[in-house]
N, C-alpha and C positions, 0 to 999 in steps of 0.2 A: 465434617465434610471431606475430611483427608481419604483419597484413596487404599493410602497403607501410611504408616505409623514415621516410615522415614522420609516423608513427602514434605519439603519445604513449605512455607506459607506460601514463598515469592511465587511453587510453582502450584501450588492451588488458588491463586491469585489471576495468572496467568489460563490458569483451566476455566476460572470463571467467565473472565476476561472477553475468551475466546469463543467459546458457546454463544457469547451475546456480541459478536462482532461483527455483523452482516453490511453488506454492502449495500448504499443506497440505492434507490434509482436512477437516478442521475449518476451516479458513480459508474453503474455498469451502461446506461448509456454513453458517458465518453469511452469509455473502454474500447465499447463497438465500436466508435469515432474511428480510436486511433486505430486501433487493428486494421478498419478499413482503408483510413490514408494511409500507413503503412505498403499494405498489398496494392494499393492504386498508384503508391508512390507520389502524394500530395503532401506526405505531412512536411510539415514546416518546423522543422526544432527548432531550438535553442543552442547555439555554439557553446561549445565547452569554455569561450574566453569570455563572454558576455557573463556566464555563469561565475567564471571566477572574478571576475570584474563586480559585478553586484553583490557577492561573497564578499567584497575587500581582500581575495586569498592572493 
């Protein structure tokens, strides 16, 4: 399955990996989400100190 002979496992591994990695439906429905509150200027993040807060960082 190697492309050429100096081709790591890790990265035919990763070839594999990748070819079957698609996004769900729902995945690319939020997507749209946030793209759109983004441009509409709705969304609602998450603070970077709440994040480090629930990280314990």
């Amino acid at each position: 399955m190697k492309i050429h002979e100096k081709e790591s496992y890790e990265e035919l591994i990763w070839d594999l990996l990748e070819d079957r990695m698609e996004l769900s439906e729902e995945t690319k429905k939020d997507i749209v989400e946030y793209e759109k509150s983004i441009k509409d200027k709705t969304f609602k993040g998450i603070s970077f100190e709440k994040i480090k807060k629930e990280s314990n960082l």
